[in-house]
C-alpha positions as CSV (number, residue, x, y, z in Angstrom):
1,X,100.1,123.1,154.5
2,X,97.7,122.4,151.5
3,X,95.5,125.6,150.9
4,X,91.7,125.2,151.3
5,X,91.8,125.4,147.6
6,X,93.9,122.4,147.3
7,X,92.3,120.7,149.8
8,X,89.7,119.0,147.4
9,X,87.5,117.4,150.6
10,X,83.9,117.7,150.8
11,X,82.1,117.8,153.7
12,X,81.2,114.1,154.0
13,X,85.2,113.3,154.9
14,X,84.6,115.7,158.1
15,X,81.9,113.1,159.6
16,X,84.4,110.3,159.5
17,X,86.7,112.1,161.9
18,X,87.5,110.0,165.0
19,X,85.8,111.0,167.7
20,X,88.9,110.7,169.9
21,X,91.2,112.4,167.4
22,X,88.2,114.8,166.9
23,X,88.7,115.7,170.8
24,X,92.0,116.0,170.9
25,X,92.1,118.7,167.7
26,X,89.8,120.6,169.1
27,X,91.7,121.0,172.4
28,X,95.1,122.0,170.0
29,X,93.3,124.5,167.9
30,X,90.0,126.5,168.8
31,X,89.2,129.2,166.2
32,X,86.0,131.6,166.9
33,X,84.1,131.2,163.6
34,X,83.3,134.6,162.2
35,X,80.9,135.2,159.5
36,X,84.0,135.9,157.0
37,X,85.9,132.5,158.4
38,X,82.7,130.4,157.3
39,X,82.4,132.2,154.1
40,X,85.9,131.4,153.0
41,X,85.6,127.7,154.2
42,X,82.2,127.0,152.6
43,X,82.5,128.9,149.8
44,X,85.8,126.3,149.3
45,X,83.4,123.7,149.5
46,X,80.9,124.9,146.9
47,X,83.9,125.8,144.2
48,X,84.8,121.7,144.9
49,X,80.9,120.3,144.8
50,X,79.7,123.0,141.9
51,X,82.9,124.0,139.8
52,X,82.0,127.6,141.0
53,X,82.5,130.1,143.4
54,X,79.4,131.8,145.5
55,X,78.0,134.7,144.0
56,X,77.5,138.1,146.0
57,X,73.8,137.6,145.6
58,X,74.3,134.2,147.7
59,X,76.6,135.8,149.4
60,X,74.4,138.4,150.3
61,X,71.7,136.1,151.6
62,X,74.2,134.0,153.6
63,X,75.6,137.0,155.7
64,X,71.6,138.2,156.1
65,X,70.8,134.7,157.9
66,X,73.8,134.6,159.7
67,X,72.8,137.8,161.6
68,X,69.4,135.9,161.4
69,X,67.8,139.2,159.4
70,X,64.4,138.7,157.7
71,X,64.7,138.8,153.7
72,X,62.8,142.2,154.0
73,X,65.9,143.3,156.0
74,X,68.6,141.7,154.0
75,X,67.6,143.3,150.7
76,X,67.5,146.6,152.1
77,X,70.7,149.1,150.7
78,X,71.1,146.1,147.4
79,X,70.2,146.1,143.4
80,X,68.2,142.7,144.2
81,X,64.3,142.4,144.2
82,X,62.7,140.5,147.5
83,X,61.0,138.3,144.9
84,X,64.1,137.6,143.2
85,X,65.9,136.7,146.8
86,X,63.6,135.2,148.4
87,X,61.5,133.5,146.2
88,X,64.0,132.3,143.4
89,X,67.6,132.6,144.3
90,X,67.3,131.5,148.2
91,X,65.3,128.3,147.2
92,X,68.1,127.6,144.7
93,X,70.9,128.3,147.7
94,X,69.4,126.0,150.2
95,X,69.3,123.2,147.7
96,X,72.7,123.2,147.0
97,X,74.1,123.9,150.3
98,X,72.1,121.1,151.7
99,X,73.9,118.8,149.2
100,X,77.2,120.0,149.5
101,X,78.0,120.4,153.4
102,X,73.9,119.1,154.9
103,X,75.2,115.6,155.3
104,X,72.2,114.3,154.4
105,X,70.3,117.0,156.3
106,X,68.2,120.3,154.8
107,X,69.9,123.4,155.0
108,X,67.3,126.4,155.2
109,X,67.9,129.9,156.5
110,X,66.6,129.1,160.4
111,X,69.7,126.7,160.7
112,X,72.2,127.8,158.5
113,X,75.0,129.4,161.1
114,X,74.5,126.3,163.0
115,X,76.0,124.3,160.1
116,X,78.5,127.0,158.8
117,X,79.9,127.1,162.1
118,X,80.2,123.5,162.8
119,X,81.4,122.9,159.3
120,X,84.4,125.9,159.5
121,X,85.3,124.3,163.0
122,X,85.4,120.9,162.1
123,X,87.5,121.9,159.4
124,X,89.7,123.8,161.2
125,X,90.0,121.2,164.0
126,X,91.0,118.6,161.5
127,X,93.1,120.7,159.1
128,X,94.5,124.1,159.8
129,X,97.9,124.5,161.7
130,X,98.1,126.9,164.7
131,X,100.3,129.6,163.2
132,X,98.5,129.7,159.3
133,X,95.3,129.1,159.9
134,X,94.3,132.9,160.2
135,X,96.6,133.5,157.2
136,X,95.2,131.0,154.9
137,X,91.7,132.0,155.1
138,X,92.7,135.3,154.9
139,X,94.0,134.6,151.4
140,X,90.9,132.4,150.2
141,X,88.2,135.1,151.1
142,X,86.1,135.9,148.5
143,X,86.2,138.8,146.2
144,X,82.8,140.2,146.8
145,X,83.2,143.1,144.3
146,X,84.0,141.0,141.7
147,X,81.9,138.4,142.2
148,X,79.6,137.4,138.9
149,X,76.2,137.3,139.4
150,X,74.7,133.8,137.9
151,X,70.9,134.3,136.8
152,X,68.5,131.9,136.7
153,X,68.8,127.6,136.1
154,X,72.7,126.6,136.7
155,X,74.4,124.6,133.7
156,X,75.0,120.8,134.7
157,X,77.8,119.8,136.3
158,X,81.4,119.4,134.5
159,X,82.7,117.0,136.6
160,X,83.1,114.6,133.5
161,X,84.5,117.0,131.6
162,X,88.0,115.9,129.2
163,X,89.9,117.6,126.5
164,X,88.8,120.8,124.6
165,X,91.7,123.3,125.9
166,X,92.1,124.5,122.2
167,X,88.1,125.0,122.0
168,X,87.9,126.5,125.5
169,X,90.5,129.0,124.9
170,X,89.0,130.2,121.6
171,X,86.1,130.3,122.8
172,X,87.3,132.7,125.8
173,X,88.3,135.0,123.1
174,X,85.2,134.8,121.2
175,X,82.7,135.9,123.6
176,X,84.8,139.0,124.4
177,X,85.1,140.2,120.9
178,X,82.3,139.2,119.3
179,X,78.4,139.8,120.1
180,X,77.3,136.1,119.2
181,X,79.0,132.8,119.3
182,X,77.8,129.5,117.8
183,X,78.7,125.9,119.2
184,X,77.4,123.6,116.6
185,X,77.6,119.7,116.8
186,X,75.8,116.8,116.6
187,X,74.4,115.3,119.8
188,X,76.6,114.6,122.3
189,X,79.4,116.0,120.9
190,X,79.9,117.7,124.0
191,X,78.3,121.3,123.0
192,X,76.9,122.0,126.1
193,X,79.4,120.5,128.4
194,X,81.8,123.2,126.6
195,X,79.5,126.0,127.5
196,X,79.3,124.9,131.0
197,X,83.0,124.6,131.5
198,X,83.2,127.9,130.1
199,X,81.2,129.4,132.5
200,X,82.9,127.7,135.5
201,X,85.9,129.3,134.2
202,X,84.5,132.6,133.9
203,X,83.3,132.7,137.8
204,X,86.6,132.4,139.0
205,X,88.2,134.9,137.3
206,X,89.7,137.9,139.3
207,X,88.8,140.3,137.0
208,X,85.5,139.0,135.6
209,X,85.0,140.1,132.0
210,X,80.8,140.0,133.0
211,X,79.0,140.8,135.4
212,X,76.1,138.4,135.1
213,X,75.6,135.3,133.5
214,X,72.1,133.8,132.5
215,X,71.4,130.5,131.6
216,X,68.5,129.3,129.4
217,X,68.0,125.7,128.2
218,X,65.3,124.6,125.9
219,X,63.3,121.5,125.2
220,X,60.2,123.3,123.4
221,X,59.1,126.2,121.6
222,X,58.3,128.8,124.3
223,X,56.1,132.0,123.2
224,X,58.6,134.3,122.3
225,X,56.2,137.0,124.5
226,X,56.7,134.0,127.1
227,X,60.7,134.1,126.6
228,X,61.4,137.8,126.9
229,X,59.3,138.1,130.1
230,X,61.1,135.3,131.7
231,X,64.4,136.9,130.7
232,X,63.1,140.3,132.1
233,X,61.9,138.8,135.2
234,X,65.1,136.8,135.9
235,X,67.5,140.5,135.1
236,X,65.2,143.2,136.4
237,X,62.6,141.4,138.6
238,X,61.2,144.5,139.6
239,X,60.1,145.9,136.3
240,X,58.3,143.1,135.5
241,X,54.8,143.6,136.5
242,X,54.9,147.1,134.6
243,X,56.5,145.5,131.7
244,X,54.3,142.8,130.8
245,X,51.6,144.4,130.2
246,X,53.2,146.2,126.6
247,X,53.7,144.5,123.5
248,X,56.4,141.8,122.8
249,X,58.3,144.3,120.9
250,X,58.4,147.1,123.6
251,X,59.3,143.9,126.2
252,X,62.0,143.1,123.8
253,X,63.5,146.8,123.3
254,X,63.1,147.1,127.4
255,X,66.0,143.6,127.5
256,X,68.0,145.0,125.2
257,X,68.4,148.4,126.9
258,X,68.9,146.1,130.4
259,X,71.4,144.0,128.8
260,X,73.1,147.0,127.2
261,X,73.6,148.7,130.7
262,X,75.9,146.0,132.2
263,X,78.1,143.0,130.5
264,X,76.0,140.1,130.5
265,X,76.5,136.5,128.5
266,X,73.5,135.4,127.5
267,X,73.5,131.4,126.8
268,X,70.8,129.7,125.0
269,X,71.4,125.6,125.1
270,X,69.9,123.8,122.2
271,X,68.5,126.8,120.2
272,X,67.6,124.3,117.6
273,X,63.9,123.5,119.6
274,X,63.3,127.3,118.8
275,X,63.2,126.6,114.8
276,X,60.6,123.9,114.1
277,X,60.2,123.7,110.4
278,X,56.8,123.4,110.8
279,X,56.2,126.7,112.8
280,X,56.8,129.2,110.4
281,X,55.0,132.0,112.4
282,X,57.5,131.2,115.2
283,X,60.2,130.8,113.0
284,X,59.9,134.0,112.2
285,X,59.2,136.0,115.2
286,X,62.7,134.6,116.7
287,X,64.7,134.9,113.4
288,X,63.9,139.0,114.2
289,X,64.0,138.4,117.8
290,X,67.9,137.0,117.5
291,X,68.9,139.4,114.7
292,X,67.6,142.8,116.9
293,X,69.8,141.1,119.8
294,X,72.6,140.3,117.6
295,X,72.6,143.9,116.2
296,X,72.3,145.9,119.7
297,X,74.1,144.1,122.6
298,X,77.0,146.0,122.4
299,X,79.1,144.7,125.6
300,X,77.5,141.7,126.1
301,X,77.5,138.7,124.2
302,X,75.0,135.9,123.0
303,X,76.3,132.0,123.5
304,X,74.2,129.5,121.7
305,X,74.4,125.8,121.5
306,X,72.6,124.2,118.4
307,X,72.3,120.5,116.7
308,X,71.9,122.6,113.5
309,X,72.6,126.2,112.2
310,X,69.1,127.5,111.8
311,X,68.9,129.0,107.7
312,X,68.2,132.6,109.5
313,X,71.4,132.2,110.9
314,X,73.2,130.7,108.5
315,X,72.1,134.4,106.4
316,X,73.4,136.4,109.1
317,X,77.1,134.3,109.1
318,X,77.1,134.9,105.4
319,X,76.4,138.9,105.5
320,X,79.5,139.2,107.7
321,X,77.7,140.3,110.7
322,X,79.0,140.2,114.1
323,X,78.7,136.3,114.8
324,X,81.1,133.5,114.8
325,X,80.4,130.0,114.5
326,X,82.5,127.1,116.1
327,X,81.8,123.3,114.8
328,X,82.3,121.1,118.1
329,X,83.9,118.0,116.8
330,X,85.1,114.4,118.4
331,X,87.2,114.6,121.5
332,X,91.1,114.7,120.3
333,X,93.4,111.0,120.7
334,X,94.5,112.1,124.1
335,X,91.1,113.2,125.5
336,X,89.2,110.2,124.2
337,X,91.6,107.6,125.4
338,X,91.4,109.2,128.9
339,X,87.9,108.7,128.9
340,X,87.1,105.9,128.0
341,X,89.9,104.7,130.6
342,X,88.0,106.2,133.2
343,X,84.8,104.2,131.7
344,X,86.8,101.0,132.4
345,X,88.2,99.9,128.4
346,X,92.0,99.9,128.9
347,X,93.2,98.1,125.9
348,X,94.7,100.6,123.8
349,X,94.1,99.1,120.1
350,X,90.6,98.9,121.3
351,X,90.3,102.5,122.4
352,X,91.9,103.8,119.2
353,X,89.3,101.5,117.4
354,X,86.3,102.6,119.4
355,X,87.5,106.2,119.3
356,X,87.2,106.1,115.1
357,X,84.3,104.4,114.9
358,X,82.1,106.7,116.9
359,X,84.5,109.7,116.2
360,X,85.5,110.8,120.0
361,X,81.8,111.5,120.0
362,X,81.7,111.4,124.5
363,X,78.0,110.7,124.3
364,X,78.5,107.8,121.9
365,X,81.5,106.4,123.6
366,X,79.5,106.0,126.8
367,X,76.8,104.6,125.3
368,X,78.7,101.4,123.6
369,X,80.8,101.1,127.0
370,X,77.7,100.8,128.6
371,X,76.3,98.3,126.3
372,X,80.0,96.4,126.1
373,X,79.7,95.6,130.2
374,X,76.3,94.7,129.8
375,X,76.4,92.4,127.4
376,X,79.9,91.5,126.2
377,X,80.9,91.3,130.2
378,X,83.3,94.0,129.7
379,X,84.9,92.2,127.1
380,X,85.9,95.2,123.9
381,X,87.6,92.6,121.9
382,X,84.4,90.5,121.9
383,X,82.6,93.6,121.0
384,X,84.4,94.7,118.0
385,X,84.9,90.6,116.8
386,X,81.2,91.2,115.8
387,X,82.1,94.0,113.2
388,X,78.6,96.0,114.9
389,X,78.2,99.8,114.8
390,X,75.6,100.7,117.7
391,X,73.5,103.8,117.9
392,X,72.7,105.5,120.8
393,X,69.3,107.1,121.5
394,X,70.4,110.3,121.7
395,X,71.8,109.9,117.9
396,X,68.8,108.1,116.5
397,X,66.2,110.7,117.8
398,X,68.2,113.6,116.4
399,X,68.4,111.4,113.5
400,X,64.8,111.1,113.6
401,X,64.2,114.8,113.8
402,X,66.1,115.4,110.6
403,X,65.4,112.6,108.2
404,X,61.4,113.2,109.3
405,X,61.4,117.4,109.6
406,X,64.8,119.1,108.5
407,X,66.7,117.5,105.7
408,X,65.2,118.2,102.1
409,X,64.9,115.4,99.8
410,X,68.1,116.0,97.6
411,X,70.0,115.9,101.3
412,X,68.3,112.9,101.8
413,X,68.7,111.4,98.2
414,X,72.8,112.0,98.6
415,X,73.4,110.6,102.2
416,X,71.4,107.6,100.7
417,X,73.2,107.4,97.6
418,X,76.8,107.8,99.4
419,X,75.6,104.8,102.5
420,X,74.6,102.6,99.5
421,X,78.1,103.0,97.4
422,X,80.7,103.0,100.9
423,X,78.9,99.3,101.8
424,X,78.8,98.1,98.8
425,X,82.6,99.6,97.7
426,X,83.8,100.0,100.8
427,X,85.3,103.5,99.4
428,X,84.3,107.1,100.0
429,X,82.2,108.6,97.1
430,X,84.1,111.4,94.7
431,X,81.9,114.2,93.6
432,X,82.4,113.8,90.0
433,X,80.4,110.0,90.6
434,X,78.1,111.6,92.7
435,X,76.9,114.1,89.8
436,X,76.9,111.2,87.5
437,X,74.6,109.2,89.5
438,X,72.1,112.5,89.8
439,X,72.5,112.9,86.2
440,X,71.2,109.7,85.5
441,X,67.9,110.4,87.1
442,X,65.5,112.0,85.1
443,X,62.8,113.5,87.3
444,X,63.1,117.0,89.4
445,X,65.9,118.2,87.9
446,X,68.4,120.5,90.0
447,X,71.1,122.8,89.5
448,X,75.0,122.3,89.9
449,X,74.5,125.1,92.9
450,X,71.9,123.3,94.2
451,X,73.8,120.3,94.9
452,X,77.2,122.1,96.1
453,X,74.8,123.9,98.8
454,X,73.0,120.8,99.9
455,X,76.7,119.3,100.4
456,X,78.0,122.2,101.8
457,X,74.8,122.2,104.7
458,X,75.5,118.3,104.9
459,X,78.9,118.8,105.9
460,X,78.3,121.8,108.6
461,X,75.9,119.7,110.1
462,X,78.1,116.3,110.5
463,X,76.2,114.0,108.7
464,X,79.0,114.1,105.1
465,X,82.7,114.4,105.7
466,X,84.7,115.4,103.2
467,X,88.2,114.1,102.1
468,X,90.6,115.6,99.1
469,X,93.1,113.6,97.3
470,X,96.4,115.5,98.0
471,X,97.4,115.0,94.6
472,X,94.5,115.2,92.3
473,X,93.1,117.5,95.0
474,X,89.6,115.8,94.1
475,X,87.2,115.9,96.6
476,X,85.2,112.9,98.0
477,X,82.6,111.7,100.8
478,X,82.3,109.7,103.3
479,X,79.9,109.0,106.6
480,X,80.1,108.5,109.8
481,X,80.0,104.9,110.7
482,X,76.5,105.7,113.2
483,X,75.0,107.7,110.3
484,X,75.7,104.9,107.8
485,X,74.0,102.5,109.9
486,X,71.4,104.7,110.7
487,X,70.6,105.2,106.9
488,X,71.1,101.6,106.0
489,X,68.6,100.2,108.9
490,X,65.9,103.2,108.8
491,X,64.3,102.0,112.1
492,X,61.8,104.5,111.2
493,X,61.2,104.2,108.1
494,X,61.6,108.0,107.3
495,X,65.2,107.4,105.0
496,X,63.0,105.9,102.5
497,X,59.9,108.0,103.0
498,X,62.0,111.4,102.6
499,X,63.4,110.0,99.4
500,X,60.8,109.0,97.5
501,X,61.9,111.9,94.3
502,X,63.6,111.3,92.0
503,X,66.0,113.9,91.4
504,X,67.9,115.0,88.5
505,X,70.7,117.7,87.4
506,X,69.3,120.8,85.4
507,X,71.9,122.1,82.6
């Protein structure tokens, strides 16, 4: 017999039973559902819907509204605050239990055995043999005292997730050796999807390497006051009343010592909203704020996802402190291929075309195989007959954010430069012509250095790509085919506007 595990069926199948099959099963096998039966089952169920298994703060709730116990009751005798249970995590459990076994029904504590008991003996009706039913679910109950206890917002889903084993598996090592971990890509390029994945890993574990997980995603510039309540409110609930009343720096010195008393990873998703260039004052307060946690966390460990490597950051990587940085690139042949076979382009040559074009950027791959079935009809080869580069959105706002905020002008002056010479050459630019060209300008001059470090931030942000000649060893550089085109169109005007100096080399 398949294990639960293996089973791979969501609730949904169950309805579609045959009613007179249905009858018959249940004469052949009637199990008494026990609290710990429907835990295994539906906990089966929420590793198959979620990538995850139930933590034993959901767990806890769960076996409190089974024996129909007010949330007063269940949090009696456990480390959890009532306003943490019942106000943040239950609302948050009913959700996703009423999408993953309501069939099409809410899911709420006054109800909840009803369902768990028909769903563990429809199952068993349908699925379980006589003499290993008892035996299998034995096998597949959960771990309680080694359950990891997920904080806050869940990641997205990584049901769409290909590739990245070699990433993953670093990354796995990272986070246990290291206080802070960097994933750095341009959008899209799967940062957060890797983070995710991560995490699902992590809560199946038998021997869990934390023992909570929190989970913070920006899309604008919080208070860092704001921040470090939230964060206190979501690990230790019930200090938080007491706590926010004292400065931001006794609030942060109060997370620290919390995160310092357990194993925690701490992800941030796109810390690059934290460091506006125009916010200096916030800039500041959070280059501290990171460098404190960096510097004290001990046996936990800081996960950040980022567009770009904030300069703050970028000083502590250089000073050799305790923080590793990981450049997320295109998804590898194999990866690539696989998806966009499962977006519908079979063709092979076309794949291998696409996939070089937009560099097994996931994001961008979807984007064009949307665009290809709506208006080529599905058709790739009719696509790539027009010779067009398409950028997405999600590339041309991030583009947007650093032409227009970001980039100085000597970054912009040499992506300019190098988009003007690969279109009109068709060749990747060599450095020794690109000092030439600088050297021929005769306003603003800038040092050598100062042109090696704007290349060098360039290239860790995946706007340049390098290339060395393996004979001459001579290094050259090239774009992306989406940043090319982005540069060569400007749709908003801010290429040209961010290079309006001239720039010249200083002796």
């Amino acid at each position: 017999m398949d294990s639960i595990a293996d089973s791979k069926l969501e609730y949904g199948a169950l309805s579609s039973i045959n009613l007179e099959e249905e009858a018959v099963s249940k004469v052949q096998f009637t199990v008494k559902v026990t609290f710990e039966l429907a835990l295994a089952v539906v906990n089966e169920f929420v590793f198959t819907k979620q990538g995850r298994h139930l933590s034993e703060a959901e767990i806890l709730i769960l076996k409190g509204a089974w024996n129909d116990e007010e949330y007063e009751e269940i949090v009696k005798n456990s480390t959890y605050s009532l306003n943490y249970l019942q106000r943040g995590l239950a609302c948050r459990l009913w959700n996703m239990l009423s999408e993953t076994i309501g069939n099409g029904e809410r899911i709420g504590k006054k109800n909840l055995r009803i369902f768990l008991e028909q769903v563990t003996e429809e199952y068993y009706a349908r699925f379980a043999p006589i003499d290993t039913r008892f035996a299998a679910i034995e096998a597949r109950k959960p771990n309680i005292e080694t359950s990891i206890q997920f904080i806050g917002r869940k990641p997205p889903d990584t049901f769409n997730f290909y590739g990245r084993t070699k990433e993953l598996a670093h990354l796995q090592e990272l986070i246990i050796k290291e206080r802070c971990v960097l994933l750095v890509g341009v959008a899209g390029i799967g940062k957060t999807a890797l983070a995710t994945k991560l995490i699902s890993n992590l809560s199946v574990e038998s021997k869990p390497r934390f023992d909570q997980i929190i989970w913070k995603s920006f899309s604008h510039v919080p208070l860092l006051h704001n921040l470090v309540s939230e964060l206190i409110g979501l690990i230790y609930p019930s200090e938080l009343e007491s706590e926010t009343h004292k400065n931001t720096q006794e609030m942060i010195s109060f997370l620290i010592k919390q995160l310092q008393s357990s194993r925690c990873l701490l992800v941030f998703d796109a810390l690059e909203c934290l460091f506006q260039k125009n916010n200096f004052q916030k800039r500041l307060e959070y280059s501290l704020f990171f460098r404190q946690l960096i510097d004290e966390l001990n046996e936990s460990c800081l996960l950040l996802t980022t567009r770009s490597l904030p300069d703050e950051l970028d000083d502590l990587i250089e000073v050799g402190s305790s923080i590793r940085e990981i450049k997320i690139e295109g998804l590898d042949i194999d990866a690539a291929m696989h998806f966009l076979s499962s977006e519908g382009i079979k063709n092979q040559e076309h794949c291998n075309e696409l996939i070089q074009i937009y560099r097994g950027n996931p994001s961008e791959l979807q984007a064009v195989v949307k665009r290809i079935n709506q208006f080529f009809a599905g058709n790739s080869e009719r696509f790539l007959e027009n010779k067009s580069t398409l950028v997405s959105r999600k590339i041309e706002v991030m583009l947007d954010h650093m032409f227009g905020e970001l980039l100085s002008p000597i970054q912009c002056k040499i992506l300019t430069y190098i988009a003007e010479k690969i279109i009109s050459t068709s060749h990747s630019v060599s450095f020794r012509n690109l000092l030439i060209h600088i050297k021929d300008q005769q306003n603003n001059p800038i040092s050598t250095l100062e042109l090696i470090k704007a290349l060098e931030k360039l290239e860790r942000q995946s706007l340049l790509e390098s290339i060395k000649d393996p004979v001459t060893k001579e290094i050259s550089f090239n774009l992306q085919p989406v940043v090319k085109k982005y540069i060569t169109t400007d749709p908003q005007g801010l290429v040209k506007t961010s290079n309006t100096s001239h720039l010249a080399i200083a002796s």
